[in-house]
FIDOLUM-53254 format. One record per atom (N, C-alpha, C): residue number from 1; atom name; x, y, z. Coordinates in Angstrom, 2 decimals. Atoms other than C-alpha are relative to their C-alpha. Layout:
<sites>
SITE num atome      xx      yy      zz
SITE NUM    CA       X       Y       Z
...
</sites>
This chain:
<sites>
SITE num atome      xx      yy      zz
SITE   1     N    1.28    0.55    0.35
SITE   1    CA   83.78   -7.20 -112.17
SITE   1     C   -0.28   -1.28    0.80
SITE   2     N    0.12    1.15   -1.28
SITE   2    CA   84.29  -10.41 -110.07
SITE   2     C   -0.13    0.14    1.23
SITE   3     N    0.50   -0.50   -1.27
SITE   3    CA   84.40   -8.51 -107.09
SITE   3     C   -1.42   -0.06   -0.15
SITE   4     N    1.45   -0.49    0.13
SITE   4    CA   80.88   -7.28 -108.06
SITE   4     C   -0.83   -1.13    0.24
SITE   5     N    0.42    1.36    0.30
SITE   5    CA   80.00  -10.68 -109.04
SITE   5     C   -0.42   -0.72    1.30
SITE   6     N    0.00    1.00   -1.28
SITE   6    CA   80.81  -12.37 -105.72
SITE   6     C   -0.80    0.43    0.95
SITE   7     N    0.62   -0.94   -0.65
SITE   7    CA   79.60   -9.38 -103.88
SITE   7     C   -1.80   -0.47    0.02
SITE   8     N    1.68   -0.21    0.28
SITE   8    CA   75.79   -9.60 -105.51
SITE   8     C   -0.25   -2.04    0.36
SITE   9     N    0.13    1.43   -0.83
SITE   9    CA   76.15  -13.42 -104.82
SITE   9     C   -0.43   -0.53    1.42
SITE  10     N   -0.18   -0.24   -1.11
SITE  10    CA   76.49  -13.07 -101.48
SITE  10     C   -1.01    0.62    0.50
SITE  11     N    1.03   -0.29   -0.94
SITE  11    CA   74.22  -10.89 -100.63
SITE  11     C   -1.54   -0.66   -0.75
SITE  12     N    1.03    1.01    0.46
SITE  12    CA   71.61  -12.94 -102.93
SITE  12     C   -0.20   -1.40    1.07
SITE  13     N   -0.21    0.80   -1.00
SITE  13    CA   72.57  -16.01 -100.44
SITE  13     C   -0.50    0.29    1.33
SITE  14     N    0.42   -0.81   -1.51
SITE  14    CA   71.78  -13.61  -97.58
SITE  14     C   -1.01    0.13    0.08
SITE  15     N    1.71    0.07    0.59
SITE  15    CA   68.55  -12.79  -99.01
SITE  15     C   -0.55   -1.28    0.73
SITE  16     N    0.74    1.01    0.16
SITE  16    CA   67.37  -16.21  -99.42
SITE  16     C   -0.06   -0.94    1.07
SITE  17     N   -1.10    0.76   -1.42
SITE  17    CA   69.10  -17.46  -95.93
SITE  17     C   -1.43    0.87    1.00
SITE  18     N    0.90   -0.77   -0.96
SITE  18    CA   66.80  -14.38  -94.47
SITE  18     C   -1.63   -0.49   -0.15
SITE  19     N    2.08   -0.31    0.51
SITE  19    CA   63.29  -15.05  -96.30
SITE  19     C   -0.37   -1.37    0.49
SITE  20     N    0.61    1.36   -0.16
SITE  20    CA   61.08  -17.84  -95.05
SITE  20     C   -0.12   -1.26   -0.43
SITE  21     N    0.10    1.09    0.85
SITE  21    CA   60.93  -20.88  -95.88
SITE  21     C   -1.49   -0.65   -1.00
SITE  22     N    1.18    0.01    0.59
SITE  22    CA   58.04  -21.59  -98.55
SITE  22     C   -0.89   -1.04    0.46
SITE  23     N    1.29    1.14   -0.71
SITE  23    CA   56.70  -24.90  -96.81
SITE  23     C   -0.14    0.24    0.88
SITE  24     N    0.60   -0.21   -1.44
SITE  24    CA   56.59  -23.08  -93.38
SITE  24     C   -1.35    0.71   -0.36
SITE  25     N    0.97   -0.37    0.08
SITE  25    CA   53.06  -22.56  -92.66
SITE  25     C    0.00    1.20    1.31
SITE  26     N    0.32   -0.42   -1.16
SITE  26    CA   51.96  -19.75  -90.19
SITE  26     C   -1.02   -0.70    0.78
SITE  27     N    1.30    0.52   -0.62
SITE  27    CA   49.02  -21.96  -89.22
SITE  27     C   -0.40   -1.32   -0.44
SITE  28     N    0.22    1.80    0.48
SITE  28    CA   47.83  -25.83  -89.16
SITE  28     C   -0.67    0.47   -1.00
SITE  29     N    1.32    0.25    1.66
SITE  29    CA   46.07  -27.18  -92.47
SITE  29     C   -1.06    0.12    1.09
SITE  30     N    1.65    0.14   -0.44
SITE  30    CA   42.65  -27.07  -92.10
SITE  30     C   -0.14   -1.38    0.48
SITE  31     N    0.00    1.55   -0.61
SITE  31    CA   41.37  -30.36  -90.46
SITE  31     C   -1.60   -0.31   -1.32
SITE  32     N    0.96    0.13    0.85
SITE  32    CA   39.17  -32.06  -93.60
SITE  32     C   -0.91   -0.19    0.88
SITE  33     N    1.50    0.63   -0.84
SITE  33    CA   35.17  -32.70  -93.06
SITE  33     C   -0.12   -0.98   -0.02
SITE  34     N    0.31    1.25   -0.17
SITE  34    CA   34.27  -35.61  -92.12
SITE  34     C   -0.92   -0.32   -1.35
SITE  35     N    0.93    0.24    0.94
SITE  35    CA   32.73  -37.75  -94.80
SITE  35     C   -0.97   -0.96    0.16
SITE  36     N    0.72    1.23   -0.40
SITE  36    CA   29.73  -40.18  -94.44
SITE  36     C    0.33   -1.08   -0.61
SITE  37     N    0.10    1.23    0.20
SITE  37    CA   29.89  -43.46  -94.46
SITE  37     C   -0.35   -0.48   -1.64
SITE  38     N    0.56    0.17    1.38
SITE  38    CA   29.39  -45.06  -98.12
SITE  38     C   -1.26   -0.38    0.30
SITE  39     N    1.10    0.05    0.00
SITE  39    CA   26.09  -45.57  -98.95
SITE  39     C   -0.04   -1.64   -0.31
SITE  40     N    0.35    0.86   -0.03
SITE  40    CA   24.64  -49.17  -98.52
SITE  40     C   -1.10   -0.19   -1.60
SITE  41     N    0.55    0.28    1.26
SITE  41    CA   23.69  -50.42 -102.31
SITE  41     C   -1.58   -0.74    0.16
SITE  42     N    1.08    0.25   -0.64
SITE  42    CA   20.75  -52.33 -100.56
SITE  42     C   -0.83    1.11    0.33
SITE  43     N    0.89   -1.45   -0.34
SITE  43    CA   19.31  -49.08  -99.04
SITE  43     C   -0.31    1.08   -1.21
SITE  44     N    0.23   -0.48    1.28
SITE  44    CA   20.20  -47.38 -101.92
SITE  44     C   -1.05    0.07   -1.38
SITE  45     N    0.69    0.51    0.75
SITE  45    CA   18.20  -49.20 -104.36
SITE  45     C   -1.63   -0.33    0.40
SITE  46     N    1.58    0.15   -1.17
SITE  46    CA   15.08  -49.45 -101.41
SITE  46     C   -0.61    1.32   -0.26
SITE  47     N    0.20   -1.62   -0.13
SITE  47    CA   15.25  -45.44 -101.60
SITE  47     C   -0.21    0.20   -1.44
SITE  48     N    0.08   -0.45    1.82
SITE  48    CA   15.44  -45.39 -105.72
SITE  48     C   -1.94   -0.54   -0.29
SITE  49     N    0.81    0.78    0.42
SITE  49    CA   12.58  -47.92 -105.44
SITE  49     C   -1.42    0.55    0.49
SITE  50     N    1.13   -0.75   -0.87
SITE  50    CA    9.98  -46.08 -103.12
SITE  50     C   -0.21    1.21   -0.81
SITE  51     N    0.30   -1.46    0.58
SITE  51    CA   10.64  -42.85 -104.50
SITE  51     C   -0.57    0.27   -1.64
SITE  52     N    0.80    0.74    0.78
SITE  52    CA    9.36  -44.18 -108.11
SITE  52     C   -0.87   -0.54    0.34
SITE  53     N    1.43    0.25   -0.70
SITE  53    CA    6.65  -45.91 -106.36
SITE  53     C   -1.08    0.98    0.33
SITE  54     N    1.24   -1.09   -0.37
SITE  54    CA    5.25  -42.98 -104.67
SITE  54     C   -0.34    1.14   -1.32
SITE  55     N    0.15   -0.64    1.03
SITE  55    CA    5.77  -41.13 -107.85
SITE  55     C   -1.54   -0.15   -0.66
SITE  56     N    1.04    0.87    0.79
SITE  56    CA    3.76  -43.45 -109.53
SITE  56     C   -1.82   -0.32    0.76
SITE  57     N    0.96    0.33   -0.88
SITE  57    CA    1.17  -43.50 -106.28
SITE  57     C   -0.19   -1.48    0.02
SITE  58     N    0.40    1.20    0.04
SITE  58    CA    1.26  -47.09 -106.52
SITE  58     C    1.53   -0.52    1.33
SITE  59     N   -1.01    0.30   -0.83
SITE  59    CA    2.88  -48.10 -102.89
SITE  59     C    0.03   -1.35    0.65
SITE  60     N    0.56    1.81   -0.85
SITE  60    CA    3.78  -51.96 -101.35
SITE  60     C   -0.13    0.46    1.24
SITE  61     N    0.00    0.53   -1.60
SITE  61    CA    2.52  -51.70  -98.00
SITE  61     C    0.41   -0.40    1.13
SITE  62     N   -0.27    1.03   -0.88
SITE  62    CA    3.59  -54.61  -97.08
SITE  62     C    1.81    0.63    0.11
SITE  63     N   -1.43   -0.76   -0.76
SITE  63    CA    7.14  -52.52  -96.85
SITE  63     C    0.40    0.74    1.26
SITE  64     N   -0.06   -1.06   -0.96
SITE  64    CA    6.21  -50.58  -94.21
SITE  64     C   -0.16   -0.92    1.06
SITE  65     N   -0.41   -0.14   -1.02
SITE  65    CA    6.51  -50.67  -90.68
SITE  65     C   -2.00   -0.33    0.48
SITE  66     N    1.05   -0.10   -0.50
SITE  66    CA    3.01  -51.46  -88.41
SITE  66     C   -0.69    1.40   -0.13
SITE  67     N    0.81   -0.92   -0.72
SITE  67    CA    2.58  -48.30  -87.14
SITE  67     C   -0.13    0.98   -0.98
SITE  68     N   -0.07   -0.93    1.09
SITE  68    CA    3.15  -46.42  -90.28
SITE  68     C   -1.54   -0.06   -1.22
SITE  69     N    1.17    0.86    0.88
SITE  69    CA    0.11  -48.34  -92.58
SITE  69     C   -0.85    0.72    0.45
SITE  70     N    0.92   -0.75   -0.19
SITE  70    CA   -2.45  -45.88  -91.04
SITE  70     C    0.27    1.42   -0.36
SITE  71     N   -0.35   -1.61    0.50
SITE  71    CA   -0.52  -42.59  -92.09
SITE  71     C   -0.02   -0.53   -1.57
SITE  72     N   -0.29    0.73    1.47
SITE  72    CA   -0.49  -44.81  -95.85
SITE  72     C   -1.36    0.22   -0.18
SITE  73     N    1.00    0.16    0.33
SITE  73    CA   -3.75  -43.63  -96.65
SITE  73     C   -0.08   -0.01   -1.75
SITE  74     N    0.09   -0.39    1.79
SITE  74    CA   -4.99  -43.46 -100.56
SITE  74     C    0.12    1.50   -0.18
SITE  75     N    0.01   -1.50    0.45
SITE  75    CA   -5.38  -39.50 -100.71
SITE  75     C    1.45    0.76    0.53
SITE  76     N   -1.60   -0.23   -0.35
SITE  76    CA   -1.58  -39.23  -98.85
SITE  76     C    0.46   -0.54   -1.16
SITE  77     N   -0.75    0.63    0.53
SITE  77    CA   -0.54  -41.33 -101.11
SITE  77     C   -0.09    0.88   -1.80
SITE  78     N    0.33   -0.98    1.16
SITE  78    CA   -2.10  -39.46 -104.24
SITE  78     C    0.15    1.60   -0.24
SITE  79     N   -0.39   -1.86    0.12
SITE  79    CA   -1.53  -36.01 -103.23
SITE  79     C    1.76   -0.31   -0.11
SITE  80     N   -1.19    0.01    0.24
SITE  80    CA    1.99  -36.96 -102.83
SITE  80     C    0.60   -0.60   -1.42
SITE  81     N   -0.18    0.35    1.18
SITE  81    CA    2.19  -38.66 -105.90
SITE  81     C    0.03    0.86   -1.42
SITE  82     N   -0.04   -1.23    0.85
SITE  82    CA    1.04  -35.67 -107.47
SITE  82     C    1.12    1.20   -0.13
SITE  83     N   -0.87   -0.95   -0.36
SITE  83    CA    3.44  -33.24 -106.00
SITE  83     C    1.25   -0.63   -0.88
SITE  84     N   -1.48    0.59    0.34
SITE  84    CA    6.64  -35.87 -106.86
SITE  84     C    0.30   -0.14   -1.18
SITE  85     N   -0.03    0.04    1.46
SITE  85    CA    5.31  -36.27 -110.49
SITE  85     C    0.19    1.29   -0.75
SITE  86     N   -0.34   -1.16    0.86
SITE  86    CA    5.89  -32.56 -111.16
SITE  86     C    1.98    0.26    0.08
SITE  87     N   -1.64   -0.69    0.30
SITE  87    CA    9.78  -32.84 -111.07
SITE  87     C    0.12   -1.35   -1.42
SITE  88     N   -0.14    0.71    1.43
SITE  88    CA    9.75  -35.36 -114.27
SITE  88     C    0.78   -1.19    0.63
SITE  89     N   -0.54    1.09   -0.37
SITE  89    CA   11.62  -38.44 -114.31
SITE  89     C    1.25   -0.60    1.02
SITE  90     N   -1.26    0.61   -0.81
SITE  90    CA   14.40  -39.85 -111.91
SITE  90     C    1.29   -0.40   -0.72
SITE  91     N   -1.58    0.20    0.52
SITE  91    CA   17.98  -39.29 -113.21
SITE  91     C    1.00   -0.41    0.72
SITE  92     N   -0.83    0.57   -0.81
SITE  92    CA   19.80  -39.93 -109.94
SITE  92     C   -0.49   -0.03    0.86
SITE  93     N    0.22    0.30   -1.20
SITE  93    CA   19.90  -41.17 -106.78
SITE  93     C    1.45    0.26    1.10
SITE  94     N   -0.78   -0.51   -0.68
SITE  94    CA   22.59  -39.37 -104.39
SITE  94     C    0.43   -0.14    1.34
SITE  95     N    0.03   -0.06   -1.66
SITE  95    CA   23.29  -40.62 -100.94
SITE  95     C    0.30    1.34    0.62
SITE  96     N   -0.43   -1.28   -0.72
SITE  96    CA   23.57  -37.43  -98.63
SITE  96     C    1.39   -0.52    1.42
SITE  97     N   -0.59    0.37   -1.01
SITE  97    CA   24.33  -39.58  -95.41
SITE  97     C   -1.26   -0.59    0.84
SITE  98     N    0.86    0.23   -1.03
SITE  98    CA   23.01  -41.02  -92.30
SITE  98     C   -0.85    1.09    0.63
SITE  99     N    0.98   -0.90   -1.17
SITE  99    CA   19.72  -39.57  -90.23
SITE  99     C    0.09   -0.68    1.50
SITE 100     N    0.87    0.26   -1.59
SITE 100    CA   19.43  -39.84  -86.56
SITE 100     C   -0.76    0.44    0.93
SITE 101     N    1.47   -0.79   -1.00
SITE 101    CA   16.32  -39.20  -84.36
SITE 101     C    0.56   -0.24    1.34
SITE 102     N   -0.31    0.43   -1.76
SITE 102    CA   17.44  -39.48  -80.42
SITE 102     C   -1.73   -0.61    0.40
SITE 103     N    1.33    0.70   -0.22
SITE 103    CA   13.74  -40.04  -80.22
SITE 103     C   -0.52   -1.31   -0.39
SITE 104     N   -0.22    1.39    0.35
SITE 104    CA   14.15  -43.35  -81.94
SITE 104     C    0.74   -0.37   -0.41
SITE 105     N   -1.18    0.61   -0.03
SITE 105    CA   17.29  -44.69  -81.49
SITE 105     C   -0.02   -1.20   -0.68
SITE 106     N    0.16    1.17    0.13
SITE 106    CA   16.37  -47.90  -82.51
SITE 106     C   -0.10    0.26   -2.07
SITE 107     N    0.54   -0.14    1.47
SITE 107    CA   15.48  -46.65  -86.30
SITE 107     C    1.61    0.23   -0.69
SITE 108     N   -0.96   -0.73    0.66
SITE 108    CA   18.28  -46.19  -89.01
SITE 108     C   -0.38    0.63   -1.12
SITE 109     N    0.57   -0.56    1.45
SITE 109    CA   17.83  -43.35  -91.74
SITE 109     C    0.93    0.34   -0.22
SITE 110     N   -0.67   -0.55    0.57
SITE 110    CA   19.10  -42.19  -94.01
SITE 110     C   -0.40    1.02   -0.91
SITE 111     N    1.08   -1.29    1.05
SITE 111    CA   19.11  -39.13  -96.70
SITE 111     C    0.33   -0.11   -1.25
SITE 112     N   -0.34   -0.20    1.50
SITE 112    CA   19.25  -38.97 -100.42
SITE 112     C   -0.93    1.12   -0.43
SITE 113     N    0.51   -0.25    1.23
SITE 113    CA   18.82  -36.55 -103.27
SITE 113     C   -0.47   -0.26   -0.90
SITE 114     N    0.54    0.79    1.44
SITE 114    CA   16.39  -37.72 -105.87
SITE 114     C    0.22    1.40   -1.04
SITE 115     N   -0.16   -0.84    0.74
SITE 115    CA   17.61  -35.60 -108.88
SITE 115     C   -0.83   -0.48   -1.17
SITE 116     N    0.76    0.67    1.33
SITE 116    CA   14.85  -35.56 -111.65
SITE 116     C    0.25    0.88   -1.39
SITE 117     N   -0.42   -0.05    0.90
SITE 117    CA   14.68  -34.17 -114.85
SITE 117     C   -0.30    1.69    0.39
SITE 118     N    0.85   -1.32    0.49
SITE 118    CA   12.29  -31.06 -113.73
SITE 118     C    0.30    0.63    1.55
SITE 119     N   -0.41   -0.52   -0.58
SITE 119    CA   14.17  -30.66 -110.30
SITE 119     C    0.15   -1.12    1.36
SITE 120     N   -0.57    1.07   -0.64
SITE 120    CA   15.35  -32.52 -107.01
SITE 120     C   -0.91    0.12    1.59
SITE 121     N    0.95    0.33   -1.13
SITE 121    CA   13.83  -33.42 -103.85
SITE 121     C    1.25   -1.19    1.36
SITE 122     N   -1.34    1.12   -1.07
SITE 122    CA   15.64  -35.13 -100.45
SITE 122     C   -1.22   -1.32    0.29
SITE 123     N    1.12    0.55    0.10
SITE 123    CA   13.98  -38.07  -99.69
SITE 123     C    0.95   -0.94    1.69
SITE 124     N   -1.08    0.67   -1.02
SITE 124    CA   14.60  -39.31  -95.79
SITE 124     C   -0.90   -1.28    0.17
SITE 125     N    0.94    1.72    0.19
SITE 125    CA   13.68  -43.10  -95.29
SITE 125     C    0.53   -0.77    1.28
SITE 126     N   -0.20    0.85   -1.69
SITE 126    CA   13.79  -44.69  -91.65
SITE 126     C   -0.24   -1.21    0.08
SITE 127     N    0.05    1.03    0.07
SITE 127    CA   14.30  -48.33  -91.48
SITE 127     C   -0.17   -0.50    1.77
SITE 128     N    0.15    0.64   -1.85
SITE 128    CA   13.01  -50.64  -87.83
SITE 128     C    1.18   -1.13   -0.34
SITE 129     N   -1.11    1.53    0.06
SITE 129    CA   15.26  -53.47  -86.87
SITE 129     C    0.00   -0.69   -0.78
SITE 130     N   -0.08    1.09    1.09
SITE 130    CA   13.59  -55.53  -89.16
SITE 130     C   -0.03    0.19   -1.24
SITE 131     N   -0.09   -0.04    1.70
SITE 131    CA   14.13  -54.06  -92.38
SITE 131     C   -1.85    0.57   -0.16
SITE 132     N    1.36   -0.78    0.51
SITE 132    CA   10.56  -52.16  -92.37
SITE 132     C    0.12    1.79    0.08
SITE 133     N   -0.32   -1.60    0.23
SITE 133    CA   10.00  -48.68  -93.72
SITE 133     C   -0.82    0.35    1.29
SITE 134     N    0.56   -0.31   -0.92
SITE 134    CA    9.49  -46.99  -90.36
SITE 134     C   -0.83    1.45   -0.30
SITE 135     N    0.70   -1.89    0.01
SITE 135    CA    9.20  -43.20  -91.55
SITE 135     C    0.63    0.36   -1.69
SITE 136     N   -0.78   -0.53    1.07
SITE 136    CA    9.57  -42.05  -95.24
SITE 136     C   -0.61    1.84   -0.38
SITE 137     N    0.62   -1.47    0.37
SITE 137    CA    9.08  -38.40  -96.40
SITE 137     C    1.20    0.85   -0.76
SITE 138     N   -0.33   -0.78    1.38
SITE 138    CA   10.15  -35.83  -99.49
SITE 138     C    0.41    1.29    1.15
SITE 139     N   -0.01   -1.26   -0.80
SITE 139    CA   11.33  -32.69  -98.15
SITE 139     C    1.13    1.25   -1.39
SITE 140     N   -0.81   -0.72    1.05
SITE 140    CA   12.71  -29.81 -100.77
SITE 140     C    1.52    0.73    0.74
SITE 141     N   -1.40   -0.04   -0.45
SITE 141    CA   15.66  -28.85  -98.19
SITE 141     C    0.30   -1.12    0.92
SITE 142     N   -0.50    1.00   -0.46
SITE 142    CA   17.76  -30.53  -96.19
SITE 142     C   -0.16    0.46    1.55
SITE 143     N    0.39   -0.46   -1.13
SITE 143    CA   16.46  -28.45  -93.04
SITE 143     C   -0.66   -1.38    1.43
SITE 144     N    0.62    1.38   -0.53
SITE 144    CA   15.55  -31.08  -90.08
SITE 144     C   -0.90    0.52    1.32
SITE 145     N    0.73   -0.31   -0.69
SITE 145    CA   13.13  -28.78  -88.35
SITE 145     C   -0.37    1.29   -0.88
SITE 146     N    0.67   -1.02    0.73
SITE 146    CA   10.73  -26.10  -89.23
SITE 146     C    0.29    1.49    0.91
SITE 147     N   -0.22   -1.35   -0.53
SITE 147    CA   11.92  -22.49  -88.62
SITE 147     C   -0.66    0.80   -0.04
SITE 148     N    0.52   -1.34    0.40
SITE 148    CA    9.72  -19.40  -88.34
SITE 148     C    0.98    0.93    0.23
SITE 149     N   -1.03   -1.38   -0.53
SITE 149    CA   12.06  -16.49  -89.14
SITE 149     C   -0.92    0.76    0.23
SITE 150     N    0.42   -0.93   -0.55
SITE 150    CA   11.64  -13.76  -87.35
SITE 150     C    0.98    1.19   -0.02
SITE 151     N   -0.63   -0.49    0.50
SITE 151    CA   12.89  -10.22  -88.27
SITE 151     C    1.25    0.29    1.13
SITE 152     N   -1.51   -0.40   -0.91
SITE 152    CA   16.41   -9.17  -86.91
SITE 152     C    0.04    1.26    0.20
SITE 153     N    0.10   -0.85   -0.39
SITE 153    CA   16.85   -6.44  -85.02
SITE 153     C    0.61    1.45   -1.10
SITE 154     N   -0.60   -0.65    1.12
SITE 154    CA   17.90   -3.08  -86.98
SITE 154     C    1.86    0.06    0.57
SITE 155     N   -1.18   -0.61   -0.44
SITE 155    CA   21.72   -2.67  -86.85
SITE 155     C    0.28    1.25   -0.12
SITE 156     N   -0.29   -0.97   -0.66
SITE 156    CA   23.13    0.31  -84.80
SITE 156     C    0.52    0.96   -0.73
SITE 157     N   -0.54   -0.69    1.19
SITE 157    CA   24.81    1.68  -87.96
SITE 157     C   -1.65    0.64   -0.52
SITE 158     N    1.23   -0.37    1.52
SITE 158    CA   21.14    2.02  -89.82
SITE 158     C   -1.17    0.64    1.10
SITE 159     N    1.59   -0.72   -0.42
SITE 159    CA   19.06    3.83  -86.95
SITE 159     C    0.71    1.17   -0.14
</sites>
């Protein structure tokens, strides 16, 4: 019976000598995603503060940027006010991350989620050198151009 014993030992040892090792990987880890930058509590609170504003259609002006104060009309400002007041009140404010335009390098944006009560909205907000709202605007995705799809061809299986 000790024969047996030593025997099944042995080749148990052999086994476990043969089988892989459980921390060898066949393949690197994944490489994590990058994460943005924390969100600036200043900007943060600029972006909480606008996006309640325009809610409300009641906007300071004097926040904005020169060239922007002629797209600030009253009926922009009220149609949008209208649209922003159908998601209900403002429960959070979500940094996404930084925006960048190559077309104006000089601008810094950024993106947040306004999460309301009756549904959520991104809200991107472009600051000039000097701390003026250069470009703000609502957008329901996070898309940063407008796509027309167009249908896809049939696959070769389905003619």
């Amino acid at each position: 019976m000790v024969k047996y014993l030593v025997a099944f030992a042995a080749a148990a040892a052999l086994v476990l000598a043969a089988s892989p090792a459980t921390s060898a990987r066949p393949h690197p880890s994944p490489t994590p995603s990058p994460t943005p930058p924390p969100a600036d509590p200043a900007i943060t609170a600029l972006a909480r503060q606008q996006f309640v504003q325009w809610q409300a259609g009641v906007v300071n002006r004097k926040l904005y940027d020169a060239e922007v104060l002629p797209q600030l009309t009253d009926t922009k400002i009220a149609q949008t006010s209208q649209l922003l007041g159908q998601l209900g009140a403002l429960d959070a404010t979500v940094y996404v991350g930084p925006w960048f335009n190559p077309d104006h390098p000089q601008l810094h944006g950024y993106i947040y989620q306004m999460r309301c009560t009756q549904g959520n909205v991104y809200l991107w907000l472009a600051l000039d050198p000097t701390g003026k709202i250069a470009n703000i605007f609502f957008k329901n995705r996070l898309d940063v151009e407008t796509v027309t799809p167009t249908p896809s061809e049939t696959p070769p299986d389905q003619l």
